[in-house]
C-alpha positions as CSV (number, residue, x, y, z in Angstrom):
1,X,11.4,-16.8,-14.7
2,X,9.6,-20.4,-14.9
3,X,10.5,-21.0,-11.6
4,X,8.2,-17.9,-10.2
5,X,5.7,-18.5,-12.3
6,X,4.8,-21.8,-11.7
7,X,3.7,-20.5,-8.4
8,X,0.7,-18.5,-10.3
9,X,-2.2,-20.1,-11.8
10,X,-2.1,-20.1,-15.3
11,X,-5.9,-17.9,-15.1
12,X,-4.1,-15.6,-12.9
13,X,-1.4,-14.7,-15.9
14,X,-3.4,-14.7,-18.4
15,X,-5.9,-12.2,-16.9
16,X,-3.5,-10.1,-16.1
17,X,-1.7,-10.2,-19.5
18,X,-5.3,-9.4,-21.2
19,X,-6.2,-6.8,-18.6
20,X,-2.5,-4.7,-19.4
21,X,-3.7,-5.3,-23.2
22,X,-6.9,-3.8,-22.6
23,X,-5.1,-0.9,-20.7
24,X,-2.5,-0.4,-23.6
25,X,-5.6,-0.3,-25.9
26,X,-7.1,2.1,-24.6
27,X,-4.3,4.2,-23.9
28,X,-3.0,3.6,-27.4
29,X,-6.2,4.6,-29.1
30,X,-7.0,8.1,-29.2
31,X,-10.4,7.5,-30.6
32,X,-11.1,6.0,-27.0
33,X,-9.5,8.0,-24.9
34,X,-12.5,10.8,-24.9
35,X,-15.4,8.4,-24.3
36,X,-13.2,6.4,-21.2
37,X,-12.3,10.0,-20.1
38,X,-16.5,10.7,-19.7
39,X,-17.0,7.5,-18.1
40,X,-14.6,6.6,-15.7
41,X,-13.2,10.2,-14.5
42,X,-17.1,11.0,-13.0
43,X,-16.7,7.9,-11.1
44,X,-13.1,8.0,-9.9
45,X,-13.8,12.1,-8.9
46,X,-16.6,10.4,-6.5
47,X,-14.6,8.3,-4.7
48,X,-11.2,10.7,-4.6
49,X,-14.2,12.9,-2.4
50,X,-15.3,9.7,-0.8
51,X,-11.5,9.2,0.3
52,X,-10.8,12.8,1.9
53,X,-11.8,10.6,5.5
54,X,-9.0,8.8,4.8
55,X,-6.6,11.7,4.2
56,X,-8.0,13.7,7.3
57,X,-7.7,10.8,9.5
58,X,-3.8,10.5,8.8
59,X,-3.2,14.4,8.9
60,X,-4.7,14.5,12.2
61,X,-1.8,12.5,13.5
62,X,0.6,14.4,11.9
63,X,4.2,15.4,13.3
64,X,7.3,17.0,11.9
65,X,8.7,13.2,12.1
66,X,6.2,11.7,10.1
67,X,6.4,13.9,7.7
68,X,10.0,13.6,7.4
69,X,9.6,9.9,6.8
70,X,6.6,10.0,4.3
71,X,8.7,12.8,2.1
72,X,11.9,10.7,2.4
73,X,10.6,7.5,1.7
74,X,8.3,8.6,-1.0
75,X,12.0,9.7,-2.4
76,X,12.6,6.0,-3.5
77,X,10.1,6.3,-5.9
78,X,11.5,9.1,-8.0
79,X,13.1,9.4,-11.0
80,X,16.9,10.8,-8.9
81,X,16.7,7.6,-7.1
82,X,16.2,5.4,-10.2
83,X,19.0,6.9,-11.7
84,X,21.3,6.0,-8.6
85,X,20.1,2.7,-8.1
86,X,19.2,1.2,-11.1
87,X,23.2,1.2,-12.2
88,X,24.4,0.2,-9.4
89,X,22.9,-3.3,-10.2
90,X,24.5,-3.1,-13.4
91,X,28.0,-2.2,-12.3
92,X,28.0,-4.5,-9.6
93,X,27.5,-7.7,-11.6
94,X,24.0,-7.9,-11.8
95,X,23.8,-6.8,-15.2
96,X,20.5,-9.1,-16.2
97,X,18.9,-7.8,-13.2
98,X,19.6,-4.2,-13.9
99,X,18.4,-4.5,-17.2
100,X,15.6,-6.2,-17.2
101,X,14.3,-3.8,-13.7
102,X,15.2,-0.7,-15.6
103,X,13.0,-2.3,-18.6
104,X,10.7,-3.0,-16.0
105,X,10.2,0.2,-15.0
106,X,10.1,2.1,-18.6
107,X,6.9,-0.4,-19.1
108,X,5.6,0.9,-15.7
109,X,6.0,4.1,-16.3
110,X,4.4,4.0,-19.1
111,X,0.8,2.8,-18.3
112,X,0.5,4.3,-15.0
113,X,1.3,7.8,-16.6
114,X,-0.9,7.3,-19.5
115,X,-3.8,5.9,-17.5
116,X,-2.8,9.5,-15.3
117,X,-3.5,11.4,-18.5
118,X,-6.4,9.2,-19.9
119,X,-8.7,9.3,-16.6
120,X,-7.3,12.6,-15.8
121,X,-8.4,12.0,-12.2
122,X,-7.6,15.3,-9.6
123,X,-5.6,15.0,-6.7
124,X,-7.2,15.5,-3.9
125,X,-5.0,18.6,-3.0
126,X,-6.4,20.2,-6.0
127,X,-10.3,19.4,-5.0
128,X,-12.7,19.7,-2.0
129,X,-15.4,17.8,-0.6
130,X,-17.6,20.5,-0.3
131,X,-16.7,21.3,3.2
132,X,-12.8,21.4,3.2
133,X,-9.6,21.2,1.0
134,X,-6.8,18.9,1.8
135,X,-3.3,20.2,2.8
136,X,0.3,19.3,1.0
137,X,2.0,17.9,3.8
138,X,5.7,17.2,2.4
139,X,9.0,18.9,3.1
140,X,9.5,22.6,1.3
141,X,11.4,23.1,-2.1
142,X,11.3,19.5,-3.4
143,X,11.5,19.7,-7.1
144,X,10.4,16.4,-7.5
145,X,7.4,17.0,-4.8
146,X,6.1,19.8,-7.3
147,X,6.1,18.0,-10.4
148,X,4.3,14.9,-9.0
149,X,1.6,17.0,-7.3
150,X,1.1,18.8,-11.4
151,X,0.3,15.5,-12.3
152,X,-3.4,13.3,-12.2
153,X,-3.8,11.2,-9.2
154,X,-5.3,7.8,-10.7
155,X,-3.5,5.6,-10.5
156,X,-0.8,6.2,-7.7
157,X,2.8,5.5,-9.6
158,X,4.2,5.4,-6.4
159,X,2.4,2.8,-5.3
160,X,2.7,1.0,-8.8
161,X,6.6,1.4,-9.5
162,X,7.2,0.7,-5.7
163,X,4.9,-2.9,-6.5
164,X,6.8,-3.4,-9.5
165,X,10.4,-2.9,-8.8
166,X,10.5,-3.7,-4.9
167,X,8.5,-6.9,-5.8
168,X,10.7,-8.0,-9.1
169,X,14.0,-7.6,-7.2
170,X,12.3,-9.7,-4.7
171,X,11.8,-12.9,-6.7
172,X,15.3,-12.4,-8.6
173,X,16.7,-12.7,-5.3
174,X,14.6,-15.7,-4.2
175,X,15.2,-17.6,-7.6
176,X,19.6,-16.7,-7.2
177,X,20.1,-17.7,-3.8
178,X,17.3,-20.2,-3.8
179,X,16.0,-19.1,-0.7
180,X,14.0,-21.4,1.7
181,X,10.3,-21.3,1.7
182,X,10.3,-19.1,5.0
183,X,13.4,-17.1,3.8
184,X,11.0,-16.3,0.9
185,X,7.5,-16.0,2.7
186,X,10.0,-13.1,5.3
187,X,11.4,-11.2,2.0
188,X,7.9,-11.5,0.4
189,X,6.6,-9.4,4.2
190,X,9.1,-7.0,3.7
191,X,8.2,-6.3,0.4
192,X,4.4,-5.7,1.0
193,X,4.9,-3.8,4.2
194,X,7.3,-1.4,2.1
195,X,4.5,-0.8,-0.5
196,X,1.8,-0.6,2.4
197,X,3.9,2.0,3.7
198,X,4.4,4.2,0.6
199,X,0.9,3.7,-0.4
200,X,-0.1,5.5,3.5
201,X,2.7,8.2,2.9
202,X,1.0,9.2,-0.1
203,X,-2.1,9.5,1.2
204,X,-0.9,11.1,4.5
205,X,0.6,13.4,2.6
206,X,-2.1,14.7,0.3
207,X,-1.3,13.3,-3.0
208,X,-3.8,10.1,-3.2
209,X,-7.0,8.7,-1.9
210,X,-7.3,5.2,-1.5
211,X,-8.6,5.0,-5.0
212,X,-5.3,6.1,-6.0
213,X,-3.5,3.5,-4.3
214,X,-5.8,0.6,-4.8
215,X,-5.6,1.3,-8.4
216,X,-1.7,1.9,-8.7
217,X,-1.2,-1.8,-6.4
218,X,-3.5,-3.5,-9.2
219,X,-2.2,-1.9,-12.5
220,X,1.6,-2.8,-10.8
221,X,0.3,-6.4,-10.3
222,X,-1.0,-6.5,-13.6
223,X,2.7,-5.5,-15.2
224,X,4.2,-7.3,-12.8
225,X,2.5,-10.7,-13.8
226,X,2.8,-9.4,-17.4
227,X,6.3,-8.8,-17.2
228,X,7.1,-12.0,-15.7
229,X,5.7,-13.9,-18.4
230,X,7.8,-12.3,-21.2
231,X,10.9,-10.6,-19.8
232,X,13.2,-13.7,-21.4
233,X,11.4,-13.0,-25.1
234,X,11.9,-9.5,-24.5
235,X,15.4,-9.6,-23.8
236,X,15.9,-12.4,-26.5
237,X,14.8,-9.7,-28.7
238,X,17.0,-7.1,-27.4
239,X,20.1,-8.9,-27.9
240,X,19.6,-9.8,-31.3
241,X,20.6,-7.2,-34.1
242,X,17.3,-5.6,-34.3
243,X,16.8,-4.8,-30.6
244,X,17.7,-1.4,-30.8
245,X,15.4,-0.4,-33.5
246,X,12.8,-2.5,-32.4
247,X,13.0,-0.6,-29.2
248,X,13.5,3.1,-30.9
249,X,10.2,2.0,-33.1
250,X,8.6,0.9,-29.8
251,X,9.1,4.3,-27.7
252,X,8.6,6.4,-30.7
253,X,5.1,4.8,-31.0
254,X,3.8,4.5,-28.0
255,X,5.3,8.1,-26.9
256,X,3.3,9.7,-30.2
257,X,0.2,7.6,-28.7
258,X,0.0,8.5,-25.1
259,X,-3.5,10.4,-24.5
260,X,-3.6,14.1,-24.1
261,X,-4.7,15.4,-20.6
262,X,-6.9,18.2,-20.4
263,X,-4.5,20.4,-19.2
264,X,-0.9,19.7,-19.5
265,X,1.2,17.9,-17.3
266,X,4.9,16.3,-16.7
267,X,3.9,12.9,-17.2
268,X,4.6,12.4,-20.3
269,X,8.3,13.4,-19.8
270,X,8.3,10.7,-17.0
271,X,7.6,8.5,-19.5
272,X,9.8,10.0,-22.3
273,X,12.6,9.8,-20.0
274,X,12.4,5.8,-19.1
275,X,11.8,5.0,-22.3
276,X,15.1,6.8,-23.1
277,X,17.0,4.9,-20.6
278,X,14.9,1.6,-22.3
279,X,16.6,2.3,-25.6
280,X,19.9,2.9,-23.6
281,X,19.7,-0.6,-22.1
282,X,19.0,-1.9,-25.2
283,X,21.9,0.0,-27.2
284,X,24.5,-0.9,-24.4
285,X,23.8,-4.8,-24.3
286,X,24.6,-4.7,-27.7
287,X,27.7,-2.9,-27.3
288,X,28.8,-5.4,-24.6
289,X,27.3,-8.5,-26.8
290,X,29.2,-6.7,-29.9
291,X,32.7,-6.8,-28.0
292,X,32.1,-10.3,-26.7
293,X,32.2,-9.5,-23.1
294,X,30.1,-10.6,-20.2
295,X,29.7,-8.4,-16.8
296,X,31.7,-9.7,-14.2
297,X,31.0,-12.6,-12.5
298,X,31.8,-13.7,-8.6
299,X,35.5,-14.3,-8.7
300,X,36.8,-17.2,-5.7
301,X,38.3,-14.4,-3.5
302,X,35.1,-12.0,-2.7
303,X,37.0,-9.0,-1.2
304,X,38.6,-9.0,-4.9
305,X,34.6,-8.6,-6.0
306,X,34.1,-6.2,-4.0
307,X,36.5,-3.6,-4.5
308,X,36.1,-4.3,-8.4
309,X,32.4,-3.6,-8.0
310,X,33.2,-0.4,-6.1
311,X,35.5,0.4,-8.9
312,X,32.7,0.1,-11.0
313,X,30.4,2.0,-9.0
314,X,32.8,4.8,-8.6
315,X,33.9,5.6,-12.2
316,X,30.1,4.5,-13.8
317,X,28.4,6.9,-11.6
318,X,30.5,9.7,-12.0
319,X,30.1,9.3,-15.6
320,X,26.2,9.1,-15.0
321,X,26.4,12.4,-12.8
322,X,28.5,13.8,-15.7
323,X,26.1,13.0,-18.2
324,X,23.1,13.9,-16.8
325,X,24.2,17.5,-16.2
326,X,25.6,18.1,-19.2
327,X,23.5,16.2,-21.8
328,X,20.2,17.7,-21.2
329,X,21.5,21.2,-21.3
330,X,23.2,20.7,-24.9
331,X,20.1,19.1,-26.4
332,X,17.7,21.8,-25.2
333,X,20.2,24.4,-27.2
334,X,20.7,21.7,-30.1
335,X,17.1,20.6,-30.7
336,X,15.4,23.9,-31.4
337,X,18.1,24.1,-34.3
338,X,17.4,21.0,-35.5
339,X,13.6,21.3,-35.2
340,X,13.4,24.5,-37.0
341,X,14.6,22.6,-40.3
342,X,11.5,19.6,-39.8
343,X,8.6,20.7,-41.2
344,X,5.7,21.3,-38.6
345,X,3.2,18.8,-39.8
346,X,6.0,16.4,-39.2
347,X,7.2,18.2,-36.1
348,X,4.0,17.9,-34.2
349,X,3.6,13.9,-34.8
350,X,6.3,14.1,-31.8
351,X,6.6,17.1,-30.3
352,X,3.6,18.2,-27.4
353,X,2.8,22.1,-27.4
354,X,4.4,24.1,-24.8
355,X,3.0,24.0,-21.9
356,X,3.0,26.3,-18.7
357,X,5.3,23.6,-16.4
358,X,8.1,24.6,-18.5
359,X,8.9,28.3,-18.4
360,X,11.7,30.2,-20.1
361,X,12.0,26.4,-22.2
362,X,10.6,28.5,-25.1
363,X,13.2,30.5,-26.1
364,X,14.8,29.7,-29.7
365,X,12.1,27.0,-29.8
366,X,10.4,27.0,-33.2
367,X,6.3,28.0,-32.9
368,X,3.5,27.0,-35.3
369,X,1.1,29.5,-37.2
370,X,-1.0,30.7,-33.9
371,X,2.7,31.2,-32.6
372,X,2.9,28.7,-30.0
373,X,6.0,27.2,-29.1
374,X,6.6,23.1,-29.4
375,X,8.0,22.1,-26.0
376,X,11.3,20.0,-26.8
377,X,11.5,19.3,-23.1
378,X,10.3,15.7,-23.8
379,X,12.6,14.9,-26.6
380,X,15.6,16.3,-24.9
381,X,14.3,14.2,-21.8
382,X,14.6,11.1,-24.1
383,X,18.0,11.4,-25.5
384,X,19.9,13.2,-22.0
385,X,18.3,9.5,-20.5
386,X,19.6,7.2,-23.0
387,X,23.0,8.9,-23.5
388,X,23.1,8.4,-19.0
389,X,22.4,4.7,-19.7
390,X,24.5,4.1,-22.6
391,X,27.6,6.3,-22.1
392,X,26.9,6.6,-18.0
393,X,26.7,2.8,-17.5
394,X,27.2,0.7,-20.3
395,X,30.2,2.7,-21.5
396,X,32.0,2.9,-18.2
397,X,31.5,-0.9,-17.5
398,X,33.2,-1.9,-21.3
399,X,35.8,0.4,-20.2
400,X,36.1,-0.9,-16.6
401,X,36.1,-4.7,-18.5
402,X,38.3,-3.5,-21.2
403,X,41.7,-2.6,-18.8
404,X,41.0,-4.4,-16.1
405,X,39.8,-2.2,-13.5
């Protein structure tokens, strides 16, 4: 990443990297995260009123077409799409890329959920003004669309993972074709107008203020930069023998950290399931490193490339469609079995209580002494994502590698 980053002043990365310090701190802490709570959620509620011009004055021009787009496009920022996209890199040949963007992502995640459950700022859907409430404006029985809106606004992950990823894949392209300075400047214009976009989707829609956005486009810049500076060490660290447990240490820690909202939400379980697929990156370049074999490369003859990357594409994401469906199901009957033998001062270090975004979850599930039920939601979440990574991609590519295909 040198090349990139001798393009930024050296203040510029280090403020960042300080600032996303700070952030994790705080986060991290849960002695902090009650006084940050009183100070910055008063503020933030002010100016999520402040912003309900802003959300009127796009509703106003609203139409079934708009609406269409915004839902759609807001769609690329999900956790369905991830799973689509993000392995395509991989089986296509851009294995570093993939990996280091789906590591990417975990980290993003990660602070903008936390920071979600730290501030615990409202949507503006869920608050008036005083004189009126703001309307959902999104198409009808979107799974996806629900959960989100269950979630704090501050700050917009939509806006922040659409930064992050749109913006990374961005300057991997730029750096492996070497693209002019134009050809860059044009990619660079595409990239912000798509963000631009997503951020006025969200507020068109009634999810966000501008607050919302604002803060998702800095705490995405700030990861970005962050990122940038240390993906190589990362990785470095990743592919040595201790990678995997470093990571398994890593999302165990920081998933036992992440503050408590004041009424539950699904963010967490955002979080728990990137940091699954984190440990499944992790675990499947060292299966690859472990059986000596590198992704494949650009052969002379690229209609040869091609179909082997379609190959790839074919067999590693029917094996990520197969895995997702039937992975999550067998931990949610497996876990409460396995739970019920932990004892529950142990138990609760990891395990949130059950919360009422997940009904019918408590069946079988083990409950503590006022009888509530721990929700393994998160921890099945966790495992179905790293077994999709690992067996789904990482799997199906030594395979692919292994006969040929």
């Amino acid at each position: 990443m040198a090349p990139v980053l001798a393009g930024f002043p050296a203040v510029l990365e280090f403020i960042s990297s300080t600032s996303l310090l700070a952030i994790t701190i705080f986060c991290c802490v849960p002695s902090l995260h009650k006084p940050v709570r009183q100070h910055a959620r008063p503020w933030v509620v002010f100016h999520v009123q402040r912003g309900f011009s802003w959300v009127r004055f796009f509703q106003r021009h609203q139409s079934p077409l708009i609406t269409l787009l915004a839902s759609l496009s807001s769609h690329t920022v999900s956790v369905p799409f991830y799973v689509s996209f993000l392995p395509i890199l991989v089986l296509i040949g851009a294995e570093d890329a993939g990996s280091k963007a789906t590591i990417l992502m975990a980290w993003c995640q990660y602070v903008g959920n936390a920071l979600k459950d730290l501030i615990c700022a409202p949507r503006p859907i869920n608050v008036t003004d005083g004189e009126t409430s703001v309307t959902l404006l999104a198409l009808p029985a979107r799974e996806e669309t629900e959960l989100n809106a269950k979630e704090y606004g501050l700050p917009s992950s939509h806006t922040m993972n659409s930064l992050c990823l749109n913006l990374y894949l961005a300057i991997r392209v730029i750096e492996a074709y070497e693209l002019s300075t134009i050809a860059s400047s044009l990619l660079y214009a595409v990239v912000a107008l798509w963000v631009v976009w997503i951020a006025i989707a969200r507020v068109y829609m009634g999810m966000h203020t501008p607050v919302d956005v604002i803060g998702g486009a800095v705490a995405g810049l700030f990861v970005l930069l962050s990122y940038l500076a240390f993906d190589d060490m990362i990785f470095s660290s990743l592919d040595q023998g201790y990678g995997v447990g470093l990571q398994v240490l890593v999302s165990a820690v920081l998933l036992r950290l992440h503050p408590k909202p004041e009424v539950q939400t699904p963010s967490i379980e955002f979080s728990a399931a990137f940091a699954g697929a984190g440990l499944g990156v992790a675990a499947g370049r060292a299966r690859l490193s472990f059986a000596g074999m590198i992704p494949l490369q650009s052969p002379n003859n690229p209609a040869a490339f091609i179909l082997q990357g379609l190959r790839h594409c074919i067999i590693g994401l029917s094996t990520v469609a197969a895995t997702k469906y039937f992975s999550k199901a067998i931990f949610l009957k497996c876990l409460p079995h396995v739970y019920a033998a932990v004892p529950q001062h142990l138990r609760k270090l990891w395990q949130p209580p059950m919360h009422h975004l997940g009904p019918g979850k408590a069946d079988g599930i083990p409950c503590d002494a006022t009888g509530r039920a721990w929700d393994i939601s998160m921890t099945a979440r966790f495992f179905s994502y790293f077994l999709l990574v690992y067996v789904g991609v990482y799997e199906s590519l030594h395979w692919c590698m292994y006969f040929h295909w």
